[in-house]
N, C-alpha and C positions, 0 to 999 in steps of 0.2 A: 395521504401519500400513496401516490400509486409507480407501480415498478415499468418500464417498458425496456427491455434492454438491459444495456449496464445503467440508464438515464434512471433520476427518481423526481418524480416530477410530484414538489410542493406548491402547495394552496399557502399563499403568501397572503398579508397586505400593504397596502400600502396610504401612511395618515394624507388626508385632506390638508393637512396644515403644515405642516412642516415637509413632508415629501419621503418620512421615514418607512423602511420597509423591514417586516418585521413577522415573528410566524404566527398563523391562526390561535396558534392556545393563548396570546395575549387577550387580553379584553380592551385596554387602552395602549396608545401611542407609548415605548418606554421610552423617547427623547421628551416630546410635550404634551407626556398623557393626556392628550384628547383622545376624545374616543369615536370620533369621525375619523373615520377608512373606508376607503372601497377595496374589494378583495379580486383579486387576480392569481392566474398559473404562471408560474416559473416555472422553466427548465431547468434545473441544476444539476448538468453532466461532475459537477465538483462532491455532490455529495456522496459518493465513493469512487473515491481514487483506484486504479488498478494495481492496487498494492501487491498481488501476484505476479505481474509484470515488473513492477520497481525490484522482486525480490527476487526475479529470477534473475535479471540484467546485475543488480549484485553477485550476483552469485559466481554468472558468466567473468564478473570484473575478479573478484575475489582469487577466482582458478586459474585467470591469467597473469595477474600480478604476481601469484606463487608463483605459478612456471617462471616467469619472469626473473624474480627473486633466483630461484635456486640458478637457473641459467646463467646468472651474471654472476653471480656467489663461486660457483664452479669454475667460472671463466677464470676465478683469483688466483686459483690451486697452482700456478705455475711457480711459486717460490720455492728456495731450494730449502728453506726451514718446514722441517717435516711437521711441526705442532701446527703453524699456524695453516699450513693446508688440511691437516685433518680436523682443525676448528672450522674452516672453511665450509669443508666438504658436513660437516656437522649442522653447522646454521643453515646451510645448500636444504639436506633434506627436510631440518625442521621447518622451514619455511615451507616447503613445497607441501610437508605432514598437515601444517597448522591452514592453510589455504585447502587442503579438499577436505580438511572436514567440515569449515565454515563452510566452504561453498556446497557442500550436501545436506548443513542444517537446515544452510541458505533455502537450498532447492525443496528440502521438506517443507519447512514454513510455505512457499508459493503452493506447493498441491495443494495445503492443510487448509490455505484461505481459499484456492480456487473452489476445492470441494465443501468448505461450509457455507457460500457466497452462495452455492447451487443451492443447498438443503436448505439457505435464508430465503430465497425468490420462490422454490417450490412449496415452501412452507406458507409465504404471503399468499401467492396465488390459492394458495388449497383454501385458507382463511377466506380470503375475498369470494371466491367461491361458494361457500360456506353460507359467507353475509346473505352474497345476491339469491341463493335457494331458499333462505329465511325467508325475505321479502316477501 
């Protein structure tokens, strides 16, 4: 498996017989264990997801639905009943409270993957490195 990018590009195969595609550490086909394959590269941009992106884009969703929430929660407060406006105005900020913290674990969690993604890629390359000076 070699890294280029965000891409991780697998040494696939794929059987003679059946047309099954499947990864190198098999020895035989796992649909009609034959053990005729020819082997080929795939591109697989799927095999990591930019889950730093999904996590920020929540994040971003999370802190506008609070605002959102207390915004409209607040708009309520116009009753002349003084409890249920200050229930209101109650639910108004806890919404808004519970929405920036998620959206700042939110935001943690994306650096936390962006920067072990980096020290995962710098770490392979160092290894592969490593390999080819062996050689």
């Amino acid at each position: 498996m070699k890294v280029q990018g965000n891409v991780i590009i697998r040494h696939m195969l794929q059987c003679e017989k059946c047309g099954e595609i499947f990864p190198k550490d098999f020895n035989r086909c796992p649909k009609c264990k034959s053990t005729r394959f020819s082997g080929y590269t795939v591109v697989n941009p799927i095999a990591r997801l930019p889950i730093e992106s999904i996590l920020r884009a929540m994040a971003h969703l999370m802190w506008m639905f609070g605002t959102a929430a207390c915004l409209i929660l607040l708009w309520q407060t116009d009753s002349p009943d003084v409890d249920r406006n200050l229930l209101l105005l109650a639910a108004a900020f806890g919404a808004l409270a519970v929405s920036v913290v998620v959206s700042v674990a939110l935001f943690g969690m994306s650096e936390m993957m962006y920067r072990i993604v980096r020290i995962q890629l710098r770490l392979r390359a160092f290894v592969e490195e490593q390999q080819n000076q062996g050689k």
